[in-house]
C-alpha positions as CSV (number, residue, x, y, z in Angstrom):
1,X,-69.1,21.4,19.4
2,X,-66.4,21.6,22.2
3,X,-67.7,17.6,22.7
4,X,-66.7,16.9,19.2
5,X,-63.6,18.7,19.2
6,X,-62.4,17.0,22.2
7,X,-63.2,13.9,20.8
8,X,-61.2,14.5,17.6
9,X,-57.9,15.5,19.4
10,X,-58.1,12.4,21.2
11,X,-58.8,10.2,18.1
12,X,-56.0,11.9,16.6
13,X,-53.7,11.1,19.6
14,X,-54.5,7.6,20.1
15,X,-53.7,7.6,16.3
16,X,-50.4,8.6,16.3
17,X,-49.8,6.4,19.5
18,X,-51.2,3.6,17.5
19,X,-48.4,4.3,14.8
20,X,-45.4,4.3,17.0
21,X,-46.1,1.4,18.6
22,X,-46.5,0.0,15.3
23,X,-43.2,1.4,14.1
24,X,-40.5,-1.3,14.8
25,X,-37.6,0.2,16.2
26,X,-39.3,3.7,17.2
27,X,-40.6,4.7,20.6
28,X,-41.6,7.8,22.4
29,X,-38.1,8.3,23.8
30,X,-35.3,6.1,21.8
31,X,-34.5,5.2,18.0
32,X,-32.5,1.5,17.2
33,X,-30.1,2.0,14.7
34,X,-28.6,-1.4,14.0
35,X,-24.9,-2.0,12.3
36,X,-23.5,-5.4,11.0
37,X,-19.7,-5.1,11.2
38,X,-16.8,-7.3,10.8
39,X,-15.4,-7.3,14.4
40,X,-13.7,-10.7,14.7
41,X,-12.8,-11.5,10.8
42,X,-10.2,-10.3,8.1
43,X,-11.8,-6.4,8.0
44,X,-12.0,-6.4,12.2
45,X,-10.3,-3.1,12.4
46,X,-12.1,-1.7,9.9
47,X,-15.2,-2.6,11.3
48,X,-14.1,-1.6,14.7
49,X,-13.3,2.2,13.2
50,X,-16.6,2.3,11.6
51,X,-18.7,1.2,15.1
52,X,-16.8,4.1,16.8
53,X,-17.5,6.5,14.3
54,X,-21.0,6.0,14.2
55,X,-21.0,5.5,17.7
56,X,-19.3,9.2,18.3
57,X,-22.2,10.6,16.4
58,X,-24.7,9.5,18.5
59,X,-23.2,10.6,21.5
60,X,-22.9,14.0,19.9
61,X,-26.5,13.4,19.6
62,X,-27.5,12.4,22.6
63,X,-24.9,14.1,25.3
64,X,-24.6,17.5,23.3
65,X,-27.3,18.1,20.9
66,X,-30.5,16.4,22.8
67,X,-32.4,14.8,20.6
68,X,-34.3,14.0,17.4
69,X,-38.0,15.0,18.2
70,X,-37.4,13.8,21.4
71,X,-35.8,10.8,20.9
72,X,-32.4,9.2,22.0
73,X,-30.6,6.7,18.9
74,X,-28.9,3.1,20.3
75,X,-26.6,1.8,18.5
76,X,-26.7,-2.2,18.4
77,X,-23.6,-3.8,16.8
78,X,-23.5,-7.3,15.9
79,X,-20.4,-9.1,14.0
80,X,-20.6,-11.3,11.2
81,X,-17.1,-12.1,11.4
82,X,-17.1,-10.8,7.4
83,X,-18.9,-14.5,6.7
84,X,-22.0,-13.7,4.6
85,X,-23.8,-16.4,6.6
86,X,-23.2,-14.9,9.5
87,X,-24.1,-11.3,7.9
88,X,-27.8,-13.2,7.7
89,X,-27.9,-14.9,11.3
90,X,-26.9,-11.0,12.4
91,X,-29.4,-9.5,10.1
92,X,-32.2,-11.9,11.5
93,X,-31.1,-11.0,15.3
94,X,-31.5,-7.3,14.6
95,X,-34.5,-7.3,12.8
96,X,-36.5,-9.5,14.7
97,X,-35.1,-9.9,17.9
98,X,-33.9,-6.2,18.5
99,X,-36.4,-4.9,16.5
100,X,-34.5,-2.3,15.3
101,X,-35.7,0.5,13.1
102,X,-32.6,0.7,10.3
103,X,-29.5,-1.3,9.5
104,X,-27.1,1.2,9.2
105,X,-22.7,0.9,7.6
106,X,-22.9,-2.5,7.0
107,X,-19.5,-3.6,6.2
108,X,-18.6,-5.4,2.8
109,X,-20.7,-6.0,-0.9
110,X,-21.5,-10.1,0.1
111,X,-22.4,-10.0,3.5
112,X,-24.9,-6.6,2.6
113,X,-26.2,-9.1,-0.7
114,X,-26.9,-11.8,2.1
115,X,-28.6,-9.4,4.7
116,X,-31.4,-7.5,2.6
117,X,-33.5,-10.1,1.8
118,X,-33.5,-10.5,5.6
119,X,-34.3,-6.6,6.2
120,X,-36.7,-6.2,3.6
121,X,-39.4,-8.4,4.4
122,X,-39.6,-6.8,7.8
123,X,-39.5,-3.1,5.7
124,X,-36.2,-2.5,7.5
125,X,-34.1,0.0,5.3
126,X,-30.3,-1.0,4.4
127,X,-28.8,2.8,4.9
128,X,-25.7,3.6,3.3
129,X,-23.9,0.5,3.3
130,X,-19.7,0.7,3.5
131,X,-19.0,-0.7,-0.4
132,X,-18.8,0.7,-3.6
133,X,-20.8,-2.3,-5.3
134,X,-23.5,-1.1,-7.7
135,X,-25.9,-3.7,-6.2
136,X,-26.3,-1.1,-3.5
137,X,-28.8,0.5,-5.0
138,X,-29.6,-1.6,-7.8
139,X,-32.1,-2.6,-9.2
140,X,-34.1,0.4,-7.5
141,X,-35.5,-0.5,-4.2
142,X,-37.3,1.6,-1.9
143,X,-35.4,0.3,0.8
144,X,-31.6,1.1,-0.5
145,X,-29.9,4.3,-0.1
146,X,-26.1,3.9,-0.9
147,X,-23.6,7.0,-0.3
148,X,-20.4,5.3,-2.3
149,X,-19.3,6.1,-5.9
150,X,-18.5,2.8,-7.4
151,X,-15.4,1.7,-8.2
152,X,-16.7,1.5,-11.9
153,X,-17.4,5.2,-11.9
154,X,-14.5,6.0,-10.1
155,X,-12.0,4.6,-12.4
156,X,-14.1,5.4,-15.6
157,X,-13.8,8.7,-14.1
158,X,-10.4,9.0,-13.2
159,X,-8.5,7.1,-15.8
160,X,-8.9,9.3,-18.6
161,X,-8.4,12.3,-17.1
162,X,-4.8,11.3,-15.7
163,X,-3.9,9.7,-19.1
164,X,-4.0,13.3,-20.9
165,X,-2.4,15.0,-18.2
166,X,0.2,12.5,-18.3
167,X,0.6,12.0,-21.6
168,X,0.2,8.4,-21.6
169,X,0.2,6.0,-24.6
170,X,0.6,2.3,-22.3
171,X,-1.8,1.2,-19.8
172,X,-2.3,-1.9,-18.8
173,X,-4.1,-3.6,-15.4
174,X,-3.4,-5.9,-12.9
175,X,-6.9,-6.9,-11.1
176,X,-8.6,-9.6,-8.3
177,X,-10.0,-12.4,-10.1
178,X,-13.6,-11.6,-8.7
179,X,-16.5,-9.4,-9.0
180,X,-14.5,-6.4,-7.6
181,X,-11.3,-7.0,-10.0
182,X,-14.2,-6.7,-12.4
183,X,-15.7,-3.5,-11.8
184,X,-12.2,-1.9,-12.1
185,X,-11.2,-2.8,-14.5
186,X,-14.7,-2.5,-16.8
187,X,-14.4,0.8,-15.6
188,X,-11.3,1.3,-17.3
189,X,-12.3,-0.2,-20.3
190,X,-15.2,2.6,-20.4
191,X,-12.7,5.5,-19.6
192,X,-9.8,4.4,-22.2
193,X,-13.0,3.6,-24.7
194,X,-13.9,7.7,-24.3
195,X,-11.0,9.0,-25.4
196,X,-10.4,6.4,-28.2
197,X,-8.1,3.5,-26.0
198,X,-8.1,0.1,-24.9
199,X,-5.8,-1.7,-22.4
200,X,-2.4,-2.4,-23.5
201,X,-2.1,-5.6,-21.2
202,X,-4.4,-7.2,-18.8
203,X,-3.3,-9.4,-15.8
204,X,-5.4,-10.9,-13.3
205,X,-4.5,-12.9,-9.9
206,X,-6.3,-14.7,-7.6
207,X,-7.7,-14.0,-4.2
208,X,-5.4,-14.6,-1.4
209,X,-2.5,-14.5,-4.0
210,X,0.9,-13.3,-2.7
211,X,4.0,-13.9,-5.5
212,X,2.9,-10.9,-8.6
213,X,6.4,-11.4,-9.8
214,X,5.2,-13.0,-13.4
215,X,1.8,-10.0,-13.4
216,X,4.6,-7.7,-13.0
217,X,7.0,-8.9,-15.8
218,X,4.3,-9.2,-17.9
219,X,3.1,-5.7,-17.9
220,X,6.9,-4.5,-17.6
221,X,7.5,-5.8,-21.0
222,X,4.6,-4.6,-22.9
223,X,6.5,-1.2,-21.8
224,X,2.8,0.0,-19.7
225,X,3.4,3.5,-18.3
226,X,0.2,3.7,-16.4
227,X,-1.4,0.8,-14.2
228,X,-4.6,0.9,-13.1
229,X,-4.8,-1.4,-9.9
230,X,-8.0,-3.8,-9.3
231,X,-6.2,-4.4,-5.9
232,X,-6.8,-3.9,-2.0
233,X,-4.2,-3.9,0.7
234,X,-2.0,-7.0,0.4
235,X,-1.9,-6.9,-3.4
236,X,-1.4,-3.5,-3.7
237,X,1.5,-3.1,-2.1
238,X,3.1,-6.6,-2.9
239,X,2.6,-5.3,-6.6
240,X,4.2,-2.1,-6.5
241,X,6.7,-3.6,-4.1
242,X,7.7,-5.6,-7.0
243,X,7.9,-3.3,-10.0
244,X,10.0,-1.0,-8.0
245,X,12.2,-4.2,-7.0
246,X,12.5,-4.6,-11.2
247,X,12.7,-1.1,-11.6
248,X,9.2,-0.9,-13.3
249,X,8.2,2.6,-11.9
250,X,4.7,3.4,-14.2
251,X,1.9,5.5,-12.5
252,X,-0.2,3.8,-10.2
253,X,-4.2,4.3,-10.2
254,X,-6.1,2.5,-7.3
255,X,-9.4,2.6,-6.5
256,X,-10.8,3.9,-2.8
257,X,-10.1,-0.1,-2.3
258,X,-6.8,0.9,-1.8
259,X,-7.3,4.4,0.2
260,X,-6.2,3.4,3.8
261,X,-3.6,4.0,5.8
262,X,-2.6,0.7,6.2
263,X,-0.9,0.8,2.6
264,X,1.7,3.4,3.8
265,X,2.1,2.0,7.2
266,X,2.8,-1.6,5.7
267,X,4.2,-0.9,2.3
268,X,6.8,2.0,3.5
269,X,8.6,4.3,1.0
270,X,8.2,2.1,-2.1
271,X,4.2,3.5,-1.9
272,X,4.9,6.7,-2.4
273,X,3.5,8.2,-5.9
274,X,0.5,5.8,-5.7
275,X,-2.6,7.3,-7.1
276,X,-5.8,6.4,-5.5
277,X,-9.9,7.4,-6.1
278,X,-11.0,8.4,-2.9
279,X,-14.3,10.9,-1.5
280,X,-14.1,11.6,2.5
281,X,-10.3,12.4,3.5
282,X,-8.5,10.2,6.0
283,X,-7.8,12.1,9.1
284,X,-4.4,12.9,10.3
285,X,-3.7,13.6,14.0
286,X,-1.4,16.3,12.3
287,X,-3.6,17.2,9.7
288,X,-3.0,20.4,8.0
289,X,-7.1,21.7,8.2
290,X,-7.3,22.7,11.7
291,X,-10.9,21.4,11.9
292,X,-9.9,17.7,10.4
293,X,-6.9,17.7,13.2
294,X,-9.0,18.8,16.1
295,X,-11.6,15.8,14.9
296,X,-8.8,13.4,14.8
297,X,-7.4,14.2,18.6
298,X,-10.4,14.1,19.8
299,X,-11.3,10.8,18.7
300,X,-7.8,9.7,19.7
301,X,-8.5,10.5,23.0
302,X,-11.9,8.5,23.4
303,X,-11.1,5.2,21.2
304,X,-6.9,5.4,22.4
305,X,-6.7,4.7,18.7
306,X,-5.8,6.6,15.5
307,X,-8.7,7.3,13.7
308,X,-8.9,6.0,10.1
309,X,-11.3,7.4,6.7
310,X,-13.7,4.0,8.1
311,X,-14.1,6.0,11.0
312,X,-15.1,9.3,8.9
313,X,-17.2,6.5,7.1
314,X,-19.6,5.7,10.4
315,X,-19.3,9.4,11.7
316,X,-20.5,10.5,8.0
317,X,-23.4,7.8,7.5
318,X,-24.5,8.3,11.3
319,X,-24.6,11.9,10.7
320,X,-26.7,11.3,7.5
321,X,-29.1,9.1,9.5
322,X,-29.7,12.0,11.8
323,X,-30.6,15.0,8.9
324,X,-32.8,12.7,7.4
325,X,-35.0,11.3,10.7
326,X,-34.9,15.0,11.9
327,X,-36.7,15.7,8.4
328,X,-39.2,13.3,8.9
329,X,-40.8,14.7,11.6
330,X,-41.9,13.8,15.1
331,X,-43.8,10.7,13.9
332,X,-41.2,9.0,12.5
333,X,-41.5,6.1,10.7
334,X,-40.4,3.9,7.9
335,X,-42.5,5.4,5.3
336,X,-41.9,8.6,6.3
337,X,-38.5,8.4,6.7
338,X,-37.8,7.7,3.1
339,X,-40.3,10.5,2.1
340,X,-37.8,12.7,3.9
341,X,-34.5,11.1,2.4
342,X,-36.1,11.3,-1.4
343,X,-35.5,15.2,-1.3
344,X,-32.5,15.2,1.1
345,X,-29.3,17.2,-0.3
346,X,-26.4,16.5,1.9
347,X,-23.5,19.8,1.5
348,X,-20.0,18.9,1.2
349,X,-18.5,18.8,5.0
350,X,-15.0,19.2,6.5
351,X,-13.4,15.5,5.2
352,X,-14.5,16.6,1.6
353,X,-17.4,14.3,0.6
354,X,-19.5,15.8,-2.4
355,X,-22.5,17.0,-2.5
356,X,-25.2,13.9,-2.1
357,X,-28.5,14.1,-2.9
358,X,-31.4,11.4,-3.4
359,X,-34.7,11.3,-4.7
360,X,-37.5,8.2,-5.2
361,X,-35.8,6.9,-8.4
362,X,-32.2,7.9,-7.2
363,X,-30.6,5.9,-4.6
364,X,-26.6,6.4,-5.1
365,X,-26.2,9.9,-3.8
366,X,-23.1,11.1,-6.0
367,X,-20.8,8.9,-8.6
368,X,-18.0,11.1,-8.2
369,X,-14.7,10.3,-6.5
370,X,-11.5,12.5,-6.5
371,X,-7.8,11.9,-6.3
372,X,-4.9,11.4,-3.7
373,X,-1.7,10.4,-3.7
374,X,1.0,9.1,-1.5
375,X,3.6,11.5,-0.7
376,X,6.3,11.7,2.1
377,X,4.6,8.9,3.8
378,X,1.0,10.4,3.8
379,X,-2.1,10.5,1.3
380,X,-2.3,13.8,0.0
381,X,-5.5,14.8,-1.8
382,X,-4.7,16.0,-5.2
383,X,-7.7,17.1,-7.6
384,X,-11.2,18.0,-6.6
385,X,-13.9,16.0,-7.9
386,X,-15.1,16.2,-12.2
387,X,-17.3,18.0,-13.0
C-alpha cells in the first residue's frame, strides 16, 4: 500500500513538472510578461509611461510583496515604433524567441490587429490592450481580455446625458476621417438617436490635417452649441484653438482620445471648459487625494518624470495580470489562467476605474466611462460613471 502511495505522489509530481515545462513562459521561479510599445514612433512617450507603469508593479511584486506562487514576473519590452509591421516582427520575437507567457498593454488598435494572429497560434493571450477599439474583444476569443470602454460607448453614453443638462438643441461633430473618427461619432448618432436627435452638422478632416479653419466655420454657422470631438491631441486643440479665435465658444465633448495632459500643457488657457470621457484619473504631483499624490511623487522620484493616466494604464493592467495569475493557482498556465480571469471581479481602486468583471463569453470588463473637464489648467473629474 505505502508502495503504491509512494508511487502516485511521484506520478503526480512528475506530472505537474511535465506541465510547466510545457507552459511557455512559466517556470518554477519566474513568469514572462511581454509588452509591445511604441518607444521610438509618434506615441513614444506614451509608450514609455506605460513600460514604467507596468514595470513599477512588478517591482512592487517582486522587491515588496514576494511572489506569485513562488514566482518572480520579467518584463520584456519590445518597440514597434507604432508601425503595425513592426507590431508583428515584435509579436513573433516575444512569442517564439522569448517565449513569453502573455503579451500584456500593447499600445495602439492596428499594431494589436497585426500582433494576435501572431499570439494566438502559439495560445499566447493578448491582455488588456491600451485602445478603446471594439476589436479588442470581438468577435469573442478565448484569448482577448480588453479593460477599455470604447469610444462608441463612451460617447453614446455621455452625449445625451450632457445635452439635457445643458439644454442643448445644436450639435454637430467634427471627426478623423478613419476608423476612430468613426466610432465617435456612430456613437453619437446612437446617443442623439435615444433621446429623439440627430446631428445638426457633420465635419470630417483628414489624418495629419493642421488648418480646421473651414470645419470650424462650418459648424459656427449652423449655430451648433455642443461639439462632440472625434479628435486626439493635435486636432483637438487646433480645433478649439480656432473657434475661440472666431469666437465660437460651444461645449466641447472628447473622447478618453483626448484625456492627456498634453492637451493642457500644449493648448494653454483656450482648453479650458473642454469636456472629455475618461475611466482611471491622471495623476497630479499635487493631487488633491492624498493617496493619488503620494503615487505620483513616488513615481517622480524613480522615472525623474511626471507620471501621466498611460502610466496608471500599465500600473493598472500589470496589477490586473497579478490578481488573476495569483487566482490560478500554483500551476499556472494558459488554460488555467483564463479559467481564473472568467470569474475575476476587479473593485474600483484609488484613480477611479469601475468595477471590471469578465466571464467566458464576456471579454470587455466595463463599457462605462465618466466625465472631466479642463479647469484652471488641470482635468477635473466631474460626474461619476451611469448607471
Amino acid at each position: 500500500m505505502k508502495l503504491k502511495s509512494t508511487l502516485a505522489l511521484a506520478i503526480a509530481a512528475l506530472g505537474c513538472s511535465l506541465a510547466l515545462a510545457q507552459q511557455q513562459g512559466v517556470s518554477k521561479t519566474e513568469i514572462l510578461v511581454g509588452t509591445i510599445q511604441d518607444l521610438s514612433g509618434p506615441l513614444a512617450g506614451y509608450g514609455k509611461q506605460a513600460r514604467n507603469g507596468m514595470q513599477w508593479r512588478i517591482e512592487e511584486l517582486n522587491e515588496q510583496q514576494g511572489s506569485i506562487h513562488g514566482r518572480k514576473i520579467r518584463l520584456l519590452t519590445e518597440d514597434d515604433g507604432y508601425d503595425p509591421k513592426k507590431a508583428v516582427l515584435a509579436a513573433q520575437k516575444l512569442v517564439n524567441q522569448d517565449k513569453v507567457f502573455i503579451v500584456a498593454g500593447h499600445l495602439g488598435t492596428a499594431q494589436n490587429m497585426a500582433a494576435m494572429p501572431v499570439q494566438f497560434e502559439k495560445n499566447v493571450v493578448n491582455f488588456m490592450p491600451i485602445t478603446a477599439a471594439r476589436e479588442m474583444y470581438e468577435p469573442l476569443n478565448r484569448l482577448k481580455y480588453s479593460f477599455a470602454a470604447t469610444y462608441y460607448d463612451q460617447i453614446r453614453q455621455a452625449l445625451p446625458v450632457m445635452v439635457k443638462e445643458k439644454n442643448i438643441k445644436k450639435v454637430c461633430t467634427i471627426y478623423q476621417d478613419d476608423d476612430f473618427g468613426l466610432e465617435v461619432l456612430r456613437g453619437g448618432e446612437a446617443g442623439l438617436k435615444s433621446i429623439g436627435m440627430d446631428y445638426t452638422e457633420k465635419t470630417t478632416y483628414k489624418r495629419g490635417a493642421t488648418d480646421f479653419s473651414s470645419q470650424v466655420a462650418k459648424m459656427k454657422s449652423s449655430g451648433c452649441e455642443l461639439v462632440v470631438l472625434g479628435t486626439i491631441i493635435r486636432e483637438t486643440i487646433g480645433t478649439i484653438g480656432e473657434a475661440r479665435k472666431t469666437g465660437f465658444n460651444p461645449v466641447f465633448l472628447g473622447s478618453s482620445a483626448a484625456y492627456t495632459d498634453l492637451i493642457h500643457k500644449l493648448g494653454g488657457k483656450a482648453m479650458d471648459g473642454l469636456y472629455a470621457t475618461m475611466t482611471v484619473q491622471h495623476p497630479y504631483l499635487d493631487e488633491a487625494a492624498p493617496n493619488i499624490r503620494a503615487w505620483a511623487n513616488k513615481y517622480k522620484t524613480k522615472f525623474n518624470e511626471d507620471p501621466t493616466v498611460f502610466s496608471v494604464y500599465g500600473y493598472v493592467i500589470m496589477d490586473s495580470f497579478i490578481r488573476a495569475a495569483q487566482k490560478a493557482g500554483p500551476n499556472l498556465t494558459t488554460d488555467s489562467f483564463i479559467k481564473a480571469m472568467d470569474s475575476m471581479t476587479f473593485e474600483p481602486d484609488m484613480f477611479g476605474s469601475p468595477q471590471s468583471s469578465y466571464t467566458a463569453t464576456k471579454r470587455l470588463g466595463n463599457d462605462k466611462s465618466r466625465l472631466s473637464q479642463i479647469v484652471d489648467g488641470k482635468w477635473k473629474v466631474m460626474s461619476d460613471y451611469g448607471k
